[in-house]
Backbone as a chain_set.jsonl record, in Angstrom:
{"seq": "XXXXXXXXXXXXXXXXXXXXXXXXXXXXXXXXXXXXXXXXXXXXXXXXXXXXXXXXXXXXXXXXXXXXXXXXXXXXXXXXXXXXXXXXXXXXXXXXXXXXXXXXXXXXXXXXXXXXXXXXXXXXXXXXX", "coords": {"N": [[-45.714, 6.781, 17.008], [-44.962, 6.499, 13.667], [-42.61, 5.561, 11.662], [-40.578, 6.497, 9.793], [-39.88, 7.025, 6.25], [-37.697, 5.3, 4.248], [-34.982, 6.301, 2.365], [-33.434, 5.879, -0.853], [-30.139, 7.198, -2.191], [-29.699, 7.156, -5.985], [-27.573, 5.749, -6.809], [-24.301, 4.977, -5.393], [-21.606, 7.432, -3.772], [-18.702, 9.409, -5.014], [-17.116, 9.895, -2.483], [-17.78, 7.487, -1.518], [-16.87, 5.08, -3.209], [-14.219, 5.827, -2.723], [-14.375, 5.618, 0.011], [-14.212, 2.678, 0.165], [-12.173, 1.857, -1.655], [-10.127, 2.619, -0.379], [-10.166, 0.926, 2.357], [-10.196, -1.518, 0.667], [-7.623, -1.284, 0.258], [-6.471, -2.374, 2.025], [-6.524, -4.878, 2.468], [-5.979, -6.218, 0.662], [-3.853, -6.229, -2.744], [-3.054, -2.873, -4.159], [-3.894, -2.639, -7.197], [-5.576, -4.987, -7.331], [-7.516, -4.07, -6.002], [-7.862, -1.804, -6.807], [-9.621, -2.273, -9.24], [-11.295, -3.731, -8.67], [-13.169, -2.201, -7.545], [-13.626, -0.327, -9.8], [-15.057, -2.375, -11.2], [-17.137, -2.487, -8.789], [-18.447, 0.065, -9.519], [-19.537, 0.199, -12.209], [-21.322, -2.426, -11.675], [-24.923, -3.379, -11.524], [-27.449, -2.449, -9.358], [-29.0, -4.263, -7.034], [-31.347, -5.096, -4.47], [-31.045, -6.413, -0.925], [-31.66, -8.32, 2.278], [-31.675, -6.844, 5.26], [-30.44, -8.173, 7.145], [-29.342, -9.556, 6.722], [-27.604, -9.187, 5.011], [-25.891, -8.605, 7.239], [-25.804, -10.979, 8.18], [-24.292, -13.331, 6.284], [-22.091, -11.104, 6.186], [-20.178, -12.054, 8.539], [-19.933, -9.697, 10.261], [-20.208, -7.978, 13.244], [-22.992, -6.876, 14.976], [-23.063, -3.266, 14.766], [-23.348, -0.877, 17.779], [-26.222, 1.349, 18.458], [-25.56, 3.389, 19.293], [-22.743, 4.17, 18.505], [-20.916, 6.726, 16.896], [-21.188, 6.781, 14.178], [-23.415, 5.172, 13.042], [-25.515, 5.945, 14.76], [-25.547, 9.017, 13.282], [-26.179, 7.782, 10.79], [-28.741, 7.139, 11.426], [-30.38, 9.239, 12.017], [-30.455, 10.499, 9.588], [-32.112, 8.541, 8.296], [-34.455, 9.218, 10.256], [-34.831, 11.713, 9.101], [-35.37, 11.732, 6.857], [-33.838, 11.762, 4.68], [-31.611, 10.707, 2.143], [-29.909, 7.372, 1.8], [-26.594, 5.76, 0.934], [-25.904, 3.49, -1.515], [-24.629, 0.027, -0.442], [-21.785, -1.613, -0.967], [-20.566, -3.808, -2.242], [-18.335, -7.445, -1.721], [-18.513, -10.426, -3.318], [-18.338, -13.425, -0.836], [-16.718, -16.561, -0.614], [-17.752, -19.311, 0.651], [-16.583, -22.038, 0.37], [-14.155, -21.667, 0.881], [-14.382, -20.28, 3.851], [-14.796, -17.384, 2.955], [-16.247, -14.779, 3.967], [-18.957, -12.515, 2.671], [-17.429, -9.536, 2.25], [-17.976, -6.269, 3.211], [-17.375, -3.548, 1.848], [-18.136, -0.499, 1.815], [-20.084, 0.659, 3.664], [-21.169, -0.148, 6.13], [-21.798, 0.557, 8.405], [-24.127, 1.594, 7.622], [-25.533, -0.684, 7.273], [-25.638, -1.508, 9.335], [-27.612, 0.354, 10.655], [-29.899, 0.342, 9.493], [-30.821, -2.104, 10.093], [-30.876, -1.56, 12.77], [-33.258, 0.258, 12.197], [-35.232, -1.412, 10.61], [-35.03, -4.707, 10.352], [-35.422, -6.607, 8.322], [-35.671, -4.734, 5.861], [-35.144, -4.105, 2.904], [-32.006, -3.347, 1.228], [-30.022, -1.206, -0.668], [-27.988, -2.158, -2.925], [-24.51, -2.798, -4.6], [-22.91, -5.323, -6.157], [-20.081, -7.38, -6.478], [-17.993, -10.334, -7.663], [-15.792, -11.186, -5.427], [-13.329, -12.409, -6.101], [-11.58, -14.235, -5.137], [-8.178, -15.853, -4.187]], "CA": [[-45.148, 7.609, 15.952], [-45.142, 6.232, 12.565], [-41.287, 5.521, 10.771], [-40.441, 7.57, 8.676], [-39.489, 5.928, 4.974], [-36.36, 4.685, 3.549], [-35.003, 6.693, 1.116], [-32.14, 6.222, -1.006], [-29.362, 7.353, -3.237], [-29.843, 6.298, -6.549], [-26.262, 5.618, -6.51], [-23.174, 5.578, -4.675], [-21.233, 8.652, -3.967], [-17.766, 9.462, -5.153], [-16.3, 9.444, -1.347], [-18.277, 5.866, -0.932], [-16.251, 4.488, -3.735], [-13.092, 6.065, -2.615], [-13.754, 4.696, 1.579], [-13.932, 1.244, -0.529], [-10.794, 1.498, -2.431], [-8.79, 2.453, 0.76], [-11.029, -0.495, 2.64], [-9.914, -2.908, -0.017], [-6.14, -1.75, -0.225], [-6.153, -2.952, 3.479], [-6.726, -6.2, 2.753], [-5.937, -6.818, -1.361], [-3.227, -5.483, -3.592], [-3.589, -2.129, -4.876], [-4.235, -3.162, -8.392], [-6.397, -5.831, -7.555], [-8.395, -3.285, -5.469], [-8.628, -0.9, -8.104], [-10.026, -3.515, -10.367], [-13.012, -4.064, -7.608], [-13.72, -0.674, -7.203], [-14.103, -0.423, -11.376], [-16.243, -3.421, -11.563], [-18.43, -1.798, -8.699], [-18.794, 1.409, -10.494], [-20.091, -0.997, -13.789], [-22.545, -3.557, -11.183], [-26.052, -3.475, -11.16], [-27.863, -2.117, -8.238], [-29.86, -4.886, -6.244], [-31.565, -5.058, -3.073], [-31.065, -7.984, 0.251], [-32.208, -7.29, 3.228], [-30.131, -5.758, 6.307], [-30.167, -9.298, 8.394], [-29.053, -11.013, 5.504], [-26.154, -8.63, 4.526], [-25.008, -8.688, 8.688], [-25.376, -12.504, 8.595], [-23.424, -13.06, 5.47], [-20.198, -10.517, 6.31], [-19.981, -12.162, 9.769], [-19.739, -8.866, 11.395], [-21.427, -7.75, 14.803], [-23.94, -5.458, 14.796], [-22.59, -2.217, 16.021], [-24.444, -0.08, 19.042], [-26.763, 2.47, 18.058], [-24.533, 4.544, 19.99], [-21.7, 4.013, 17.694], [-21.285, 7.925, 16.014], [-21.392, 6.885, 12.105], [-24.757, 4.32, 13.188], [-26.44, 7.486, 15.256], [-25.505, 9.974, 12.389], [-27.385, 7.239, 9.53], [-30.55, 6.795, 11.886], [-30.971, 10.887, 12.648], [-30.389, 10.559, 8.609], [-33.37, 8.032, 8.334], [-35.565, 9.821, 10.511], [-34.898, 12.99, 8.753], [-35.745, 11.44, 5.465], [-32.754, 11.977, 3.992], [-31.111, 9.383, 1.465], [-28.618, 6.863, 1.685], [-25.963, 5.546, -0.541], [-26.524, 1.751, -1.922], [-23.484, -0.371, 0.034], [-20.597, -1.867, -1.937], [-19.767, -5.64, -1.573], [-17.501, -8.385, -2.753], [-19.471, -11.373, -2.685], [-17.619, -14.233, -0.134], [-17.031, -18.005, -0.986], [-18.438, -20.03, 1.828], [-16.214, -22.737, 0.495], [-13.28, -21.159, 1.182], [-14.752, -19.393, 4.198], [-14.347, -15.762, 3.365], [-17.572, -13.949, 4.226], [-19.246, -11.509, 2.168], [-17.122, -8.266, 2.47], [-18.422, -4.626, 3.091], [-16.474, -2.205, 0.942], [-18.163, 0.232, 1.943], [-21.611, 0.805, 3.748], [-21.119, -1.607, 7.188], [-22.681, 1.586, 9.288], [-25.586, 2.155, 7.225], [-26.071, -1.786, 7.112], [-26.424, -1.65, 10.994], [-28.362, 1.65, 11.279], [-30.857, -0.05, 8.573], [-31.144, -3.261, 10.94], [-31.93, -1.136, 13.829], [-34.846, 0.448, 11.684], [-36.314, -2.619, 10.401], [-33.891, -5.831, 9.886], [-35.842, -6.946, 6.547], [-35.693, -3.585, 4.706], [-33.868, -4.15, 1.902], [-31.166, -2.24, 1.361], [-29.486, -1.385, -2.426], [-26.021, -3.055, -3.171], [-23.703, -3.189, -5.584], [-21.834, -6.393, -5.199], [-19.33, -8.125, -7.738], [-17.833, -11.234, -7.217], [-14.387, -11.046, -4.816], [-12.013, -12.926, -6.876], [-9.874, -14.311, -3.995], [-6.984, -17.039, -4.302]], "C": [[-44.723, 6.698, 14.798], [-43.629, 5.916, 12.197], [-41.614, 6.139, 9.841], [-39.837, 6.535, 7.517], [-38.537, 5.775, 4.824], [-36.431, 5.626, 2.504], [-33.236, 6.24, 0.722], [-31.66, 6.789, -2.469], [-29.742, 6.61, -4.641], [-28.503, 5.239, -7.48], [-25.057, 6.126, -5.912], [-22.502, 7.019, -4.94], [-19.772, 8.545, -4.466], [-17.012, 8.749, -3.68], [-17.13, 7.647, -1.33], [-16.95, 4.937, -1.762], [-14.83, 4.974, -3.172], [-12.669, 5.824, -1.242], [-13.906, 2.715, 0.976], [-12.58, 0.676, -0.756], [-9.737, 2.076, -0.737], [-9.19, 1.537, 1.651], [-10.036, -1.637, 1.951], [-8.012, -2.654, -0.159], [-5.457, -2.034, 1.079], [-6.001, -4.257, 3.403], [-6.354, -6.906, 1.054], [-4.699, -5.652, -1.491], [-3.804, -4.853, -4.236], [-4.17, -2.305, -6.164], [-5.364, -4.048, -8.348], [-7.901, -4.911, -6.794], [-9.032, -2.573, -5.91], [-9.666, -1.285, -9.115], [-11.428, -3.545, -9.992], [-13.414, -3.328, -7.452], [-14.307, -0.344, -8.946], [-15.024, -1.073, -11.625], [-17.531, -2.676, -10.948], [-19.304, -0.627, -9.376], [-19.78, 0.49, -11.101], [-21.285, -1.939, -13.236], [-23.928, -3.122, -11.589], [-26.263, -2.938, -9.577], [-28.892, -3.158, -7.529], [-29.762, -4.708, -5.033], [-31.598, -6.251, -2.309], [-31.11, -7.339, 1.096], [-31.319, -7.3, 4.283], [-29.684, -6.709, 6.929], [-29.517, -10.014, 7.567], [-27.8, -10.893, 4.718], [-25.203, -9.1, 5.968], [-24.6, -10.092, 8.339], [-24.155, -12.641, 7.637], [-22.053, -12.702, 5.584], [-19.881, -11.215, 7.591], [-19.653, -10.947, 10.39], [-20.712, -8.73, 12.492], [-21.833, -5.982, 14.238], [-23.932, -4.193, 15.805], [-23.842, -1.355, 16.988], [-25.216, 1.059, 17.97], [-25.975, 3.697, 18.474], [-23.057, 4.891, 18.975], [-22.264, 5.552, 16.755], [-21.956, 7.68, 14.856], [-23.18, 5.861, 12.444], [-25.636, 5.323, 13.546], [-26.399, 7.893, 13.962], [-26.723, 9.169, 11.048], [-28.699, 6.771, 10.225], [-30.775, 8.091, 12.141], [-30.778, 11.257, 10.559], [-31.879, 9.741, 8.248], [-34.391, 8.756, 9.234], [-35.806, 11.084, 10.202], [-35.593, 13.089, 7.116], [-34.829, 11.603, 4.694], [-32.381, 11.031, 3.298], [-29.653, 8.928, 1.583], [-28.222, 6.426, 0.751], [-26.25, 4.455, -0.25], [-24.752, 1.525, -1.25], [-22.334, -1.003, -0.957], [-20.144, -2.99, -0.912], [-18.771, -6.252, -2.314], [-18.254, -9.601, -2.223], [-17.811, -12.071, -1.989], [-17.164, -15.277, -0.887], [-17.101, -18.681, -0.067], [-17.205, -21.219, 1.772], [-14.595, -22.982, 0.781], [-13.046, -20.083, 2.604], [-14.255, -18.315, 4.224], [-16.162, -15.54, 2.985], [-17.991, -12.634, 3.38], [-18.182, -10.345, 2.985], [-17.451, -6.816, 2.212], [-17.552, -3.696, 2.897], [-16.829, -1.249, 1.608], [-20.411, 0.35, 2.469], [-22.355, 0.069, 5.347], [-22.262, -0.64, 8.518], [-24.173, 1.917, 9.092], [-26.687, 0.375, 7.506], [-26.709, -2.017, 8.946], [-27.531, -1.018, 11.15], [-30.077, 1.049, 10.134], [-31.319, -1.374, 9.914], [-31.694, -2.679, 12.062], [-33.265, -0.293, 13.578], [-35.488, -0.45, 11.29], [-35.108, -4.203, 9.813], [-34.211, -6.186, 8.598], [-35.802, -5.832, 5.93], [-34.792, -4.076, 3.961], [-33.36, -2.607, 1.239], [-30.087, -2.616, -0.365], [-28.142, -1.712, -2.278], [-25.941, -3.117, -4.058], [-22.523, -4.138, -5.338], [-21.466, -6.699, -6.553], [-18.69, -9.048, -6.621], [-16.004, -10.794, -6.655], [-13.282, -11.528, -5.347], [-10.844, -13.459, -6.496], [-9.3, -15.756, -4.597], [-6.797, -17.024, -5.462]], "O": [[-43.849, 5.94, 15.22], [-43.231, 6.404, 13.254], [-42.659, 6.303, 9.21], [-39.395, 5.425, 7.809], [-38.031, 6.443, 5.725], [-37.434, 5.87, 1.834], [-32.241, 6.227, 1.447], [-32.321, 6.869, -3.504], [-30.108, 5.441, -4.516], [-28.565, 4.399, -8.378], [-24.737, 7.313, -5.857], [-22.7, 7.682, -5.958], [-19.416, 7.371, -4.366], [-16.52, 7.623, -3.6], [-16.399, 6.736, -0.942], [-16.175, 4.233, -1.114], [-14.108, 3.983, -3.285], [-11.493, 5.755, -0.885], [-13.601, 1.754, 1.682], [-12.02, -0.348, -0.365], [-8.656, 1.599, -0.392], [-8.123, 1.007, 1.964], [-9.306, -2.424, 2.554], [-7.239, -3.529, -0.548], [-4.243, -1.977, 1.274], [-5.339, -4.833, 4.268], [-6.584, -8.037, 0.627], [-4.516, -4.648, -0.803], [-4.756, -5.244, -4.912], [-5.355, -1.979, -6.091], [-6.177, -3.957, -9.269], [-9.073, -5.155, -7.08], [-10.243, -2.389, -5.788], [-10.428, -0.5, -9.678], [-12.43, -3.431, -10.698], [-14.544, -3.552, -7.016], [-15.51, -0.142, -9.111], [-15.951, -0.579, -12.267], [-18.521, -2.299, -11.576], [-20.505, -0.548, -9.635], [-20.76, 0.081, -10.478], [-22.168, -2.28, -14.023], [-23.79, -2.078, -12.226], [-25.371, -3.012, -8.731], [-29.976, -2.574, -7.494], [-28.771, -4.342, -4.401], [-32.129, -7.221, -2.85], [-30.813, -6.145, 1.146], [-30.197, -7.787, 4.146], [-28.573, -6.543, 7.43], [-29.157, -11.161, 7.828], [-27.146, -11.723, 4.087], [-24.148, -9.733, 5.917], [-23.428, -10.445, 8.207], [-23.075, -12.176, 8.0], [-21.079, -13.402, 5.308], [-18.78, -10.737, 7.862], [-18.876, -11.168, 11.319], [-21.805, -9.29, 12.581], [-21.473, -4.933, 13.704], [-24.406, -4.015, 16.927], [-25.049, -1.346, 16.745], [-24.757, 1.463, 16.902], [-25.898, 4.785, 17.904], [-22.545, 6.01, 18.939], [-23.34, 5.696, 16.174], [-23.029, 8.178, 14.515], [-24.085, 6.251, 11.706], [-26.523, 5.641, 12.754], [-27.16, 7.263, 13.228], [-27.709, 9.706, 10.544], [-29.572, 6.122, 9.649], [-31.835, 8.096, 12.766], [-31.031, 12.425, 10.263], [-32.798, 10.484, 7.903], [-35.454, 8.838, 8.62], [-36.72, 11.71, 10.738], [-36.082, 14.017, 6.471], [-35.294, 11.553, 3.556], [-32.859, 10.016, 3.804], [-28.614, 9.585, 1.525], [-28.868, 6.415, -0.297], [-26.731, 4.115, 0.832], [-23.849, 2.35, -1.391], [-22.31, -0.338, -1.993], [-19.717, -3.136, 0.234], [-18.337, -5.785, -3.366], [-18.564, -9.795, -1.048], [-16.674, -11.689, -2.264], [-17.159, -14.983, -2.082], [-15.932, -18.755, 0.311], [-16.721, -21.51, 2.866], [-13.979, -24.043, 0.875], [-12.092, -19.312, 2.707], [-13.451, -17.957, 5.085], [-16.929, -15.971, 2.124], [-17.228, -11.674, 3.489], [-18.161, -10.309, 4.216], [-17.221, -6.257, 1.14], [-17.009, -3.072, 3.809], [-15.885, -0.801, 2.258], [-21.46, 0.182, 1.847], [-23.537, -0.151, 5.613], [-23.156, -1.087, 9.236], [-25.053, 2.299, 9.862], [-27.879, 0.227, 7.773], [-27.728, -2.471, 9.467], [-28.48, -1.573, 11.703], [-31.179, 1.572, 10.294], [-32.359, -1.183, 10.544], [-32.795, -3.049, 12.469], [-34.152, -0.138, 14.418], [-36.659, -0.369, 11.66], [-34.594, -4.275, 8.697], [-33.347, -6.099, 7.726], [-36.048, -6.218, 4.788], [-33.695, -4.458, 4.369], [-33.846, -1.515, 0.944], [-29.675, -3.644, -0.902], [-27.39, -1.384, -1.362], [-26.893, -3.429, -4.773], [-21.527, -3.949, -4.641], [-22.137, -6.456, -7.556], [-18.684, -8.906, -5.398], [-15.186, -10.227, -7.379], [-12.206, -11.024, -5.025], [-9.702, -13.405, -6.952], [-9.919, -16.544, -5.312], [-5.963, -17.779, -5.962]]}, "num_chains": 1, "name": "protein.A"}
């Protein structure tokens, strides 16, 4: 049986930006959160591919079983579109790891359809220390 295609959003949704900004006021001052959430709005849309976002945030790659991972692969095989993810880039030299604003479910559920697909992002730079 064939895969079905990738489709996506041709931008984020309201709620995406708004599980971001409560995301980022977990871990950043409100203000400075708000700030990152504005910029994303304003980014560019580029694509990197799904192994390359996982590696990057250091997270683990959740189960297929995991609800929100099921729900965006019965979304991919339905053809349906996803939203582009929302980053803050990292600084390696400081290790902080790319951070996923918003999109960490779809970034798995993309890896268990094909790990190289590239997948749309809007990333701005994190601005830490």
């Amino acid at each position: 049986m064939p895969k079905s295609r990738l489709s996506w959003k041709k931008k984020p949704e309201e709620e995406d930006y708004a599980g971001a900004l409560s995301f980022l006021s977990l871990i950043l001052p409100a203000a400075k959160s708000e700030k990152l959430v504005t910029s994303l709005r304003k980014a560019k849309t580029t694509d990197y591919a799904a192994k390359d976002l996982l590696r990057a945030s250091d997270l683990p790659l959740l189960s297929r079983e995991e609800p929100h991972v099921d729900d965006d692969l019965k979304k991919i095989n339905k053809g349906k579109p996803l939203a582009p993810v929302l980053l803050l880039r990292g600084d390696v030299s400081k290790g902080i790891p790319l951070i996923v604003a918003d999109g960490y479910h779809r970034i798995c559920a993309i890896c268990y359809y094909d790990e190289s697909a590239p997948i749309p992002c809007r990333i701005v730079n994190g601005q830490f220390g």
